[in-house]
TILUM-192120 format. One record per residue (C-alpha): residue in three letters; x, y, z. Coordinates in Angstrom, 2 decimals, always signed. Each point is the difference from the previous one (the first is absolute). Layout:
N
<"ALA",<X,Y,Z>>;
...
END
This chain:
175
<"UNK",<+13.97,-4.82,+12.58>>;
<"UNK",<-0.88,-3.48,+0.12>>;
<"UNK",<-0.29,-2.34,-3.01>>;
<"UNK",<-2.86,-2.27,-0.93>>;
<"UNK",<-1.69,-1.20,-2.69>>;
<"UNK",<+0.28,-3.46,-1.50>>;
<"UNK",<-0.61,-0.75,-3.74>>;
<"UNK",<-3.63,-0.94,-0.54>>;
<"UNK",<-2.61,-1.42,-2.33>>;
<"UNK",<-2.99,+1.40,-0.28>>;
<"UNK",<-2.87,+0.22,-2.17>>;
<"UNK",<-2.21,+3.21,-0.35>>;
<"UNK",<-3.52,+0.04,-1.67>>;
<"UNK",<-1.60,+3.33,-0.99>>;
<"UNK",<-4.08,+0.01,+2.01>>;
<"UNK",<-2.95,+0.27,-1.84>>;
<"UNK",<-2.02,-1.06,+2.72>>;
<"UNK",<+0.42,-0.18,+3.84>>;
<"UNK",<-2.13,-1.48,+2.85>>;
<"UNK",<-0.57,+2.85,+2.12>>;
<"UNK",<+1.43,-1.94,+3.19>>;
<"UNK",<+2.81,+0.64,-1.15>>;
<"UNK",<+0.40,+3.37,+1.96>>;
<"UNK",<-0.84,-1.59,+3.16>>;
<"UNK",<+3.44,-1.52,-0.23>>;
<"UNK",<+3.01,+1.57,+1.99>>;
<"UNK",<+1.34,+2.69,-2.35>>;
<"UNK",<+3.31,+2.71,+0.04>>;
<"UNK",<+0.35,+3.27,-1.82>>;
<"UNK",<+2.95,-0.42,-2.82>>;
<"UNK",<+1.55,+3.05,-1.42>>;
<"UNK",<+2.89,-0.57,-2.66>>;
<"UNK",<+2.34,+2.52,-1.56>>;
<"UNK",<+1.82,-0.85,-2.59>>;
<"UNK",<+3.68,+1.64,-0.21>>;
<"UNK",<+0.90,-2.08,-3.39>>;
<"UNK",<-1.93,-2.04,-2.74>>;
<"UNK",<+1.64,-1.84,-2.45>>;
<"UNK",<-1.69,-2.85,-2.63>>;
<"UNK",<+0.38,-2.88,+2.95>>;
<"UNK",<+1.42,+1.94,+3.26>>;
<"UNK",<-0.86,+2.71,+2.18>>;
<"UNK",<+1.47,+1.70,+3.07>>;
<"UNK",<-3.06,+0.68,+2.49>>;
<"UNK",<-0.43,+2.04,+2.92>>;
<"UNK",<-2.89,-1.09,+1.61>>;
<"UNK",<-2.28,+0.12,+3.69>>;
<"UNK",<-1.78,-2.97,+0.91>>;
<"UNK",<-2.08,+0.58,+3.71>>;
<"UNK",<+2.93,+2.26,+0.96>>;
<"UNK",<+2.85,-2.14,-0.45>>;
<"UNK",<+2.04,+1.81,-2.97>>;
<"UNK",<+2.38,-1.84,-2.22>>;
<"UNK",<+2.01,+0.57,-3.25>>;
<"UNK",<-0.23,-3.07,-2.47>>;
<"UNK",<+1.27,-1.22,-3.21>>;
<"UNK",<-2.66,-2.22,-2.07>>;
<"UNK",<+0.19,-1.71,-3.23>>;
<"UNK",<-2.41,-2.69,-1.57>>;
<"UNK",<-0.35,-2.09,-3.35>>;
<"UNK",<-3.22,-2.11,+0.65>>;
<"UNK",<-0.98,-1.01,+2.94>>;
<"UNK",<+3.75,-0.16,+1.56>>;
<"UNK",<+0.84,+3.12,+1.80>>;
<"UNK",<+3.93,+1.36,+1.81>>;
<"UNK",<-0.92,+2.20,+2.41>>;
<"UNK",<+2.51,+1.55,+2.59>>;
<"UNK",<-1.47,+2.37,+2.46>>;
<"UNK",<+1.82,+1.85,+2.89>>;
<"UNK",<-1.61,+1.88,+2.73>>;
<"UNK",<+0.88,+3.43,+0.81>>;
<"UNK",<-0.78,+2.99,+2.12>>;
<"UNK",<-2.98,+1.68,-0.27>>;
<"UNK",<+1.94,+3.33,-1.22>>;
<"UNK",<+1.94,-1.41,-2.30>>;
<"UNK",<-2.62,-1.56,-1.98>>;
<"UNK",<-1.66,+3.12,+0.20>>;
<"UNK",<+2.52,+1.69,-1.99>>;
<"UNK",<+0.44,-2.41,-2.45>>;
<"UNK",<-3.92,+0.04,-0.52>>;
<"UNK",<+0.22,+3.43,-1.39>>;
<"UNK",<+2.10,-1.24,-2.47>>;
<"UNK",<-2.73,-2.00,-1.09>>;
<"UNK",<-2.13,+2.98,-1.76>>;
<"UNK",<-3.75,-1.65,-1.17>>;
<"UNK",<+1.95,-3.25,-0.40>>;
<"UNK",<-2.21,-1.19,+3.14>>;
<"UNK",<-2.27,-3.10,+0.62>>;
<"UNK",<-2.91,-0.07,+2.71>>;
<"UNK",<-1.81,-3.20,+0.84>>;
<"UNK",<-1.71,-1.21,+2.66>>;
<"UNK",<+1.01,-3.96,+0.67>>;
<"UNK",<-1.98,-2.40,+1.37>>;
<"UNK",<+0.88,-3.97,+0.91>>;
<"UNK",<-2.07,-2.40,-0.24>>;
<"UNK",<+0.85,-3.81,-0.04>>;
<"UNK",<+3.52,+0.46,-1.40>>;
<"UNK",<-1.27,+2.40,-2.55>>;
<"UNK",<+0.91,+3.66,-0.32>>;
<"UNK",<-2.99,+1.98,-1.25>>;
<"UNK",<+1.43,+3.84,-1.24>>;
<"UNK",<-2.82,+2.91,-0.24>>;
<"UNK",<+2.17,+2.46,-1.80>>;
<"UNK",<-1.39,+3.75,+0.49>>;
<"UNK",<+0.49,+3.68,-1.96>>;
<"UNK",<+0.66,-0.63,-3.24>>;
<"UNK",<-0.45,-3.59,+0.23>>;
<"UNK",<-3.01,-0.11,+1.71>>;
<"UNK",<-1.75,-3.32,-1.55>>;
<"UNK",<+2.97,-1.81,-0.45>>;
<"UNK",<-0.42,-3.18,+2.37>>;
<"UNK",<+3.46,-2.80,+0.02>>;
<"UNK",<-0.57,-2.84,+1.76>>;
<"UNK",<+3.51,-2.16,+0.69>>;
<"UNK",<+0.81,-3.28,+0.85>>;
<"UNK",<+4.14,-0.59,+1.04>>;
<"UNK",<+0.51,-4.03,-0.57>>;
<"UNK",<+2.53,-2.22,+0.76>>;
<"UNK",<+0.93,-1.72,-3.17>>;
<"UNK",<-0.49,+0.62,-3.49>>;
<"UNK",<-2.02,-2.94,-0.73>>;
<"UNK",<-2.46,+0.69,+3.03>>;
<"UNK",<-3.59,+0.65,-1.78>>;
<"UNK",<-1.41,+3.74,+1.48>>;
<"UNK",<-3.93,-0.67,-0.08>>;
<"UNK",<-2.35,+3.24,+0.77>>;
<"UNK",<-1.94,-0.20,+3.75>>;
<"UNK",<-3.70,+0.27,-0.31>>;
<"UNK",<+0.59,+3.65,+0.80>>;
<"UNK",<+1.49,+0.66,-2.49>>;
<"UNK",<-2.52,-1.09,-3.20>>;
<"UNK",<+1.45,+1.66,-2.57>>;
<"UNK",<+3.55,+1.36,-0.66>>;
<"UNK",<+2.31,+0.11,-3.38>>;
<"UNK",<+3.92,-2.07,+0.50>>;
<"UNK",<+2.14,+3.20,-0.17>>;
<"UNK",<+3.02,-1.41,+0.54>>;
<"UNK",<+1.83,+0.45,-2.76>>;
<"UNK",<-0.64,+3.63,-0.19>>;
<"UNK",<-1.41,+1.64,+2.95>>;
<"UNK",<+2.68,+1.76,+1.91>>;
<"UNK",<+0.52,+2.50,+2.39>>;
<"UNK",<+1.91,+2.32,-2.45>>;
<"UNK",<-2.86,-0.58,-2.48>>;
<"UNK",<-2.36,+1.56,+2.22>>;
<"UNK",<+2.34,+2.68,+0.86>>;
<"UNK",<+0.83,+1.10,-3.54>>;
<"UNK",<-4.09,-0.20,-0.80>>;
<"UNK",<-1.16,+2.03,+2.96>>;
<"UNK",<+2.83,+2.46,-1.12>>;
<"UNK",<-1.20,-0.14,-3.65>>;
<"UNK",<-3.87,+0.25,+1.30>>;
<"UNK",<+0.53,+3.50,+2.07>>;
<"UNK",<+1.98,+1.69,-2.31>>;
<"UNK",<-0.71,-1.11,-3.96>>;
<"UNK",<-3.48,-0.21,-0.16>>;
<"UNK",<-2.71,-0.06,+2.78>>;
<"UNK",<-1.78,-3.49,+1.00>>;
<"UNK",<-2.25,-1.15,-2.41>>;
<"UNK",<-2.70,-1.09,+2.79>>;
<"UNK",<-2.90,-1.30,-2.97>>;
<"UNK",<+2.59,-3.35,+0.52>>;
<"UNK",<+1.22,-2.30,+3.01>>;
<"UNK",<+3.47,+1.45,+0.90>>;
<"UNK",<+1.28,-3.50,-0.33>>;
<"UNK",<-1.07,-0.41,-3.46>>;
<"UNK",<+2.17,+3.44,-0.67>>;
<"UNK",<+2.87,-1.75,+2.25>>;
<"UNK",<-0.03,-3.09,-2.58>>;
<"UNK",<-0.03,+2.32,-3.00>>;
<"UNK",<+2.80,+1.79,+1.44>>;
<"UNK",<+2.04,-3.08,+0.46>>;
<"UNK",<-0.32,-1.08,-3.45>>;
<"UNK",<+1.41,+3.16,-1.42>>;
<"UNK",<+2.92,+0.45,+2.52>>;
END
């Protein structure tokens, strides 16, 4: 298992509305399980274009620890099944330095475009692509989404009258 995985900032912003183009960009399949999910950490299992990895992540803002290690394909098989409906599925796609996540299943509407930067003073300004988005920084995470897909399947079914991202914010507030 190799390490990698540098400390990062980054900045995420929750889509509202995308330029199309955007899916002409090169994109990878993402799956992540997650194995543990505490208020700021979480021990991941994850697939990304068939290289398999186990990672430890925790954020506060926009700064991020992550510590990833690759492993064998059987291996992080196993540990997947520990993962239960703790799962994640996005499709990613780069585009000049961005990250653009289409989440899917239960999170199908939920669009996260991020930006990693080099500095905390550096000023993140949205590509023409990308009209209109909402700063999630602050609250947006990973095990966020996680913990409101889980509470989507199994509480209460989608309310689909609403944009899933205005449910996502509500969601948020109260947790």
């Amino acid at each position: 298992m190799a390490l990698r995985g540098p400390n990062r900032l980054r900045y995420r912003f929750l889509v509202k509305a995308l330029d199309l183009d955007v899916f002409r960009a090169p994109c990878q399949r993402n799956v992540q399980g997650f194995l543990y999910i505490g208020e700021r950490t979480s021990l991941q299992v994850g697939n990304e274009q068939d290289d398999d990895r186990l990672a430890w992540k925790s954020s506060i803002g926009f700064l991020h620890f992550d510590r990833e290690w690759d492993m064998p394909w059987a291996f992080a098989r196993l540990l997947a099944l520990f993962c239960h409906k703790r799962v994640l599925r996005k499709m990613r796609y780069i585009r000049e330095g961005w990250f653009v996540d289409v989440y899917q299943g239960m999170l199908t509407g939920i669009v996260i475009a991020e930006r990693e930067i080099l500095s905390a003073n550096e000023c993140v300004r949205l590509p023409d692509w990308l009209p209109d988005a909402e700063n999630a920084t602050d609250w947006l995470t990973d095990r966020l989404l996680v913990r409101f897909q889980a509470t989507r399947s199994i509480v209460a079914p989608p309310d689909f009258s609403r944009p899933i991202r205005d449910e996502l914010r509500e969601y948020a507030k109260s947790h």
